[in-house]
N, C-alpha and C positions, 0 to 999 in steps of 0.2 A: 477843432474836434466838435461833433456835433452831438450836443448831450439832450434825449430824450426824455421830458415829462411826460408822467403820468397821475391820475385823479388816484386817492386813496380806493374809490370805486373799483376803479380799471386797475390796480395792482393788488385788487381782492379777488379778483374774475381768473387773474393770471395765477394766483399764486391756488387757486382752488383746481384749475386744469391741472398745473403740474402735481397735483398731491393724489387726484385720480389717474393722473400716467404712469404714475409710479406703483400707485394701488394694482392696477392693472395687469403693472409689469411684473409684480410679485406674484399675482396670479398664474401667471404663464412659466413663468420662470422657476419659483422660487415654494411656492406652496410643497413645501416636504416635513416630513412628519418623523421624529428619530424616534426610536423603537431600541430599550436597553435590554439586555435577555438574561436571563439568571442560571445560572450554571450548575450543571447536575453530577454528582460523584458517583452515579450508579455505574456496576459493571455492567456493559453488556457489550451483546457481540457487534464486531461491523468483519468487514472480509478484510482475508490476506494481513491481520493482523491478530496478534495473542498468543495465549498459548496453545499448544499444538497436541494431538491426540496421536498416539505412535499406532501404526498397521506392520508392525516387523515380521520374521521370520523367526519360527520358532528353535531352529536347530540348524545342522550343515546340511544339509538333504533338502535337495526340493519337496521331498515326502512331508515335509516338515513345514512347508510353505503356507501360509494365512489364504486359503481359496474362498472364493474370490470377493471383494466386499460387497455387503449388499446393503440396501438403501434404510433397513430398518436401525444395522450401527449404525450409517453416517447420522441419523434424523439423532440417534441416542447424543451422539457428539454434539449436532450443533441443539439438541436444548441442556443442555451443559453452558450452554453462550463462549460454544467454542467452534470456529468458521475454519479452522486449518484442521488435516490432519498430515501425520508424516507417512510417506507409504514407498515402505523400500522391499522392491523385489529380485526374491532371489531366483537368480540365473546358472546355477550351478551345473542347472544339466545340460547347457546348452554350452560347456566349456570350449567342446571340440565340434560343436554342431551348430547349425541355422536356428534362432527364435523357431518354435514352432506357430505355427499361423492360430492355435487353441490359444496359446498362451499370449500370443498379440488381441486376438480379440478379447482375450478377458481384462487386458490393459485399459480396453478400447469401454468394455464395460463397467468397469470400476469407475470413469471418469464419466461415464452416463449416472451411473448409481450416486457420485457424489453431485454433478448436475442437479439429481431430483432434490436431494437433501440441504442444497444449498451452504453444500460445501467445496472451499480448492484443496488442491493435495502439492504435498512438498514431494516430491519422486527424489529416489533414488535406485540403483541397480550394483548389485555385487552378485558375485561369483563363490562370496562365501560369508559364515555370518560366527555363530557361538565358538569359538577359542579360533577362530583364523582358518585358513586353510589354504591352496591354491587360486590363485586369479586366474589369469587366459591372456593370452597373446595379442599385442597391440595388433595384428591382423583382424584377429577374430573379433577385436572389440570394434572397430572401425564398420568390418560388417555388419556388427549387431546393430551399431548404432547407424545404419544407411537402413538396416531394417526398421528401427524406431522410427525414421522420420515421418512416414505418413501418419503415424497415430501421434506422436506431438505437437505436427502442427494442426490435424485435426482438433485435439482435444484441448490447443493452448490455453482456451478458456476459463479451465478449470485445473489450468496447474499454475499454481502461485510463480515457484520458481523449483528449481532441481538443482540437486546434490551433482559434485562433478562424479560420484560414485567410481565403479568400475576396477578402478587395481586399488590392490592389497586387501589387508584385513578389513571384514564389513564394509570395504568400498571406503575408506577411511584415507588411501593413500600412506598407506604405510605396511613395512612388512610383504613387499610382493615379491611375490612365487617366480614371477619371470622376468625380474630385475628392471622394470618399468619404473622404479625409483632404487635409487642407493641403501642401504641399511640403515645407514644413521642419517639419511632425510633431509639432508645439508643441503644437496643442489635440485635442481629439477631436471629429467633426464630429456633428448631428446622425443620418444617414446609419450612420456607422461604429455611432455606440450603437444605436439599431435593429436591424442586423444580430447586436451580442451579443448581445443580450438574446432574439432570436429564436435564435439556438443554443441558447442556455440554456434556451428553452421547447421544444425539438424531441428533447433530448437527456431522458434522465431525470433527476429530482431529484437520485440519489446517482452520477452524470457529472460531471468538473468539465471546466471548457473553459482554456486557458492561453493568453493573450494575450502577445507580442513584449517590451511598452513597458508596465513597472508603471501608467506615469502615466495612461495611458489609463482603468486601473481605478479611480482616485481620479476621475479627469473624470464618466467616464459614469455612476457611482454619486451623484457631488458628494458623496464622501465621505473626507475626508483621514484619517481615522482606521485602523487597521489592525486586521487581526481579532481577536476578542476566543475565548477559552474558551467564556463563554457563548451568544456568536456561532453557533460552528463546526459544521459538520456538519448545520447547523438546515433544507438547500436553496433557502438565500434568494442570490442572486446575489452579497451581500459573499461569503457560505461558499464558492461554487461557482467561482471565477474565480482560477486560477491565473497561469502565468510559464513561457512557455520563453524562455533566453537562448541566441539563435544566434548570440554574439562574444562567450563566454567569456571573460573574461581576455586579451582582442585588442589593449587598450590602456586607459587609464585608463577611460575611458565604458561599459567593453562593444560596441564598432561602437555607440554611440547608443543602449544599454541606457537608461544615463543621461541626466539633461535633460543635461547641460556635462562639462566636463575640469575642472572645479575641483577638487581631489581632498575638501575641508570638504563641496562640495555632496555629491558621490558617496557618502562618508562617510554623512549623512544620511540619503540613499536607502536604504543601506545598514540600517541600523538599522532602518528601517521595515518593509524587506521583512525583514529577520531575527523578526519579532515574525508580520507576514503571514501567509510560509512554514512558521510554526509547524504551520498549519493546513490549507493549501491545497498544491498541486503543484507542483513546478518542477524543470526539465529545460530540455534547450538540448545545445548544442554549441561547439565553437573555431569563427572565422572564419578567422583568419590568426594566423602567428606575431607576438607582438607588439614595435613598433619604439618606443610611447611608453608607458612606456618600455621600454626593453628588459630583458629576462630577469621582464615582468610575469608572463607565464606559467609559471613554473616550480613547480616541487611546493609551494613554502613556501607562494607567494600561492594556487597551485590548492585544495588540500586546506586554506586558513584559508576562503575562497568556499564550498567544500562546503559547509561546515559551517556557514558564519554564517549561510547561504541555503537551507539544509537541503534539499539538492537530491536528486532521488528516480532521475532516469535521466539517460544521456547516449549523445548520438551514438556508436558504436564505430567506424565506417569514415565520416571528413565527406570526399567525394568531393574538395571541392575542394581541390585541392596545396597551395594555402597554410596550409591549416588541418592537415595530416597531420603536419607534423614534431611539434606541438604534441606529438601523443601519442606522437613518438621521444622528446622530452626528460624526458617522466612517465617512461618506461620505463628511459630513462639515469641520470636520477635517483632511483630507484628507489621512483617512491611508487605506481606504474601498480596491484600488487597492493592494495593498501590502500584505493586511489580502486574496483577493484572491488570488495571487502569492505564498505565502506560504505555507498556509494549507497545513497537510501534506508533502509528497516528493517534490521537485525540482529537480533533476538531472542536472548538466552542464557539459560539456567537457571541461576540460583543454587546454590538449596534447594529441598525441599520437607520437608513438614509431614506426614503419612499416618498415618491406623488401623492397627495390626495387626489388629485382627480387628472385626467390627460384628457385630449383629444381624438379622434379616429385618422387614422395618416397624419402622426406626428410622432417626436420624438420622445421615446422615456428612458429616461435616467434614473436609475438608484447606485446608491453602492451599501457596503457592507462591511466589518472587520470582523477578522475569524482569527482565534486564537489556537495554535496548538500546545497544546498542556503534554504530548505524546513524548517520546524517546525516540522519535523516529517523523519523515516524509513516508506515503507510498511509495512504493519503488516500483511499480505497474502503472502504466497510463489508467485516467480516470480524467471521466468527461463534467461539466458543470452546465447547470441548467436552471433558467429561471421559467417558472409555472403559474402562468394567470390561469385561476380556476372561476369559471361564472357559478357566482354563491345560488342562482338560481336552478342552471342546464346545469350546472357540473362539467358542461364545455372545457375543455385543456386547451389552452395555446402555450407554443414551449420557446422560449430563445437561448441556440445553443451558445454560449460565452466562451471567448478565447483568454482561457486563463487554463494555469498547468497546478493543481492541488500538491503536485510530487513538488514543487518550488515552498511550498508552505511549512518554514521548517519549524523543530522544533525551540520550543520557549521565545517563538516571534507572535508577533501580532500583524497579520497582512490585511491591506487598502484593496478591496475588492471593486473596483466602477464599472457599472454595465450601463452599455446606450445600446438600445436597439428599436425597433419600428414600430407603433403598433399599426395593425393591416386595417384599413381605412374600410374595409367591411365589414371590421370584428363588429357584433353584436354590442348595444348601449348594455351598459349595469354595470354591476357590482362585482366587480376579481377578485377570488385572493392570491397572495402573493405567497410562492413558493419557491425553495431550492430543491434542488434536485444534483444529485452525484453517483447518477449510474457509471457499471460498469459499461467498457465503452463498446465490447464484442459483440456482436448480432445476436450470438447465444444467449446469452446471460442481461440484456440492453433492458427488459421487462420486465427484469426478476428484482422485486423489494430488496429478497433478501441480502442481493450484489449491492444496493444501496451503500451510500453512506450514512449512519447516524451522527448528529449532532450533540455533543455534550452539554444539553439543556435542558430546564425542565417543561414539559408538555409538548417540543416541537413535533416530535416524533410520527410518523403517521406509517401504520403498521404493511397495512393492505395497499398501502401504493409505493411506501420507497421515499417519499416526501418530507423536508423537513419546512414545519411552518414558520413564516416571517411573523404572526398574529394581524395583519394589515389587511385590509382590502382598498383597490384602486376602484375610483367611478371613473368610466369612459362612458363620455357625455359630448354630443356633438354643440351643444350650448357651451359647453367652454369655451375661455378664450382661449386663444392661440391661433396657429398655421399650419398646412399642412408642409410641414419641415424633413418629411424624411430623405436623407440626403441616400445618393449612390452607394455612400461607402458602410452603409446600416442594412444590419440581418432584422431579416421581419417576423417576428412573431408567427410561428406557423399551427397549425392545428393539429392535436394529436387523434 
């Protein structure tokens, strides 16, 4: 073997190279800067989640019908810091007749007027509303709903999700007039499946529709199983078919959420929809204060509900008396603040991960951890976006990230890693670094108020929709590095 000498000289020379190659390479490499973010308890609004602002019908008469909304309520709702309303129209006159094309456009208008006000609406449609009355004939509703299709999928933008509405009382699915379910609600009739599945086809793929009675969803699928990861979001009618419960916590069953009063069965239901609701919508409201048993409604069993049921919105004003104290005793008991903070998503910022400084046609890496604190994922597509803003131009470059916000569940902490390119002509200076979580439609893609906020304090940025990382990057062509952007990397584009 032939063993090499060297002078204490020459293995000072040597050992001083490698300690600037290494310098070097931390330069290029490794120069990142972590960033901890402190976490804000304030309510305030983001979309498609919260409490919900009710546009009902005031009687059984179309005469009696809330015409038509206009954009000074919606603006009253959303500085409330509240982003949904519920908007169910009565159809009463049109039991034996065609939608009139007055009353499609004023559908057509309402979803412009909540448009300006920067708000969605939950849609529903019945044929009758105050103590019950007559439905309409799985013909006629099939027709209406071929009528609905052009202003649904025109207006999807601004409709959160829809009520499956349409038979029995208030569109509840129960109690109908032409036998489109059974009296005692046990099975789901030919008839009724039909009508889902045609909302389901009228509505767009990424629409979900929420049904009264889980079980109906197991019936008309003939599928006991609950949705799966791999399932989700896929716009197959398991993914798309939600839950609103309108007798919250009313008495053991839910006013007949549930098939029985047994509290083992409920239990079971329970469980099912907890794995369900993973993936899909649910919302509802109180019926009455509950007598079986009593004090079921109160904040312990409210907010353990929320949460096992991962519920996304709720009634804020249920008209009827019986159901109003419900929401004195949240507030007496003081969990009303909390039940607002959750609903649905929370988002928080952890950390982040950031460059100090890059080079032009190279690669930047950061990542992120984003906590949700919420009772719930989105259940509507939402896009993610990182924002270099030049602290001098004000210049925007955007890189869109393939990650899905609806996978960020709740009481997880998720690894956010973005690589993308910066463009080898971007302008030298100073970036700052920005998230962005618009909504994803053409419509609404510019509008702040479709944004997502971050539950932190100071990120917030009003007039753009923006939430800040507090970093700025320097792109300096004196850096080290190489012009590394590989084929398989999205480049930073200009907005």
């Amino acid at each position: 073997m032939r063993i090499l000498k060297y002078s204490s000289f020459t293995l000072m020379i040597i050992m001083s190279i490698l300690v600037i190659t290494c310098q070097n390479t931390a330069a290029i490499n490794f120069t990142n800067i972590t960033t901890l973010y402190e976490r804000s308890d304030e309510n305030f609004p983001n979309p498609e989640r919260g409490f919900y602002f009710p546009f009902d019908p005031l009687g059984l008469d179309a005469k009696d019908f809330v015409y038509p909304l206009s954009i000074a309520q919606l603006q009253e709702v959303r500085n409330q810091n509240l982003t949904l309303v519920r908007r169910i129209y009565l159809i009463s006159e049109f039991r034996d007749q065609p939608i009139s094309e007055s009353f499609l456009n004023m559908i057509s208008n309402d979803c412009e007027s909540a448009r300006k006000a920067g708000i969605k609406m939950i849609i529903r449609f019945s044929y009758n509303w105050l103590h019950g009355g007559p439905d309409a004939s799985t013909d006629r509703i099939l027709s209406h709903l071929d009528q609905l299709k052009p202003v649904l999928q025109t207006n999807h933008d601004v409709i959160a999700y829809m009520e499956a509405g349409f038979i029995g009382f208030w569109g509840e699915w129960h109690d109908s007039s032409n036998g489109l379910l059974p009296p005692d609600g046990s099975t789901v009739t030919d008839d009724a499946r039909k009508i889902l599945l045609k909302i389901l086809s009228v509505l767009p793929d990424d629409r979900m529709v929420a049904i009264r009675y889980p079980r109906y969803k197991k019936q008309i699928l003939n599928n006991n199983n609950s949705l799966t990861s791999q399932e989700t979001f896929d716009g197959s009618a398991q993914a798309r078919i939600g839950y609103h419960n309108d007798g919250f916590r009313s008495n053991i069953d839910d006013a007949g959420t549930y098939v029985n009063t047994d509290s083992v069965n409920v239990n079971e239901e329970k469980i099912w929809l907890n794995l369900d609701t993973t993936y899909v919508v649910q919302g509802g409201e109180p019926a009455w204060v509950s007598t079986y048993p009593p004090g079921y409604d109160d904040c312990e069993g409210a907010l353990t509900d929320f949460a096992r049921m991962h519920w996304s919105g709720m009634n804020v004003d249920q008209a009827d008396p019986a159901a109003k104290p419900v929401y004195q005793t949240w507030i007496n008991q003081g969990c009303m603040e909390e039940i607002k903070r959750r609903l649905g998503y929370r988002f928080r910022l952890t950390k982040s991960v950031i460059p100090a400084r890059v080079k032009p046609g190279s690669t930047f890496f950061m990542e992120f951890e984003i906590a949700n604190d919420g009772w719930a994922s989105p259940y509507n597509p939402r896009k993610l976006e990182v924002i270099l803003r030049n602290n001098e131009t004000q210049q925007e470059y955007y890189l869109p990230v393939n990650e899905n916000p609806r996978m960020w569940m709740p009481n997880t902490t998720h690894l956010v890693k973005i690589r993308g390119c910066i463009p080898a002509s971007i302008p030298l200076g100073s970036y700052e670094i920005l998230l962005n979580l618009p909504d994803p439609t053409t419509e609404l893609y510019n509008h702040p108020e479709y944004s997502i906020r971050l539950a932190n304090q100071n990120v917030w940025e009003k007039d753009t929709g923006y939430n800040s990382l507090f970093k700025s990057i320097v792109i300096d062509t004196d850096e080290p590095g190489i012009d590394d952007c590989g084929n398989d990397l999205l480049i930073f584009r200009k907005k």
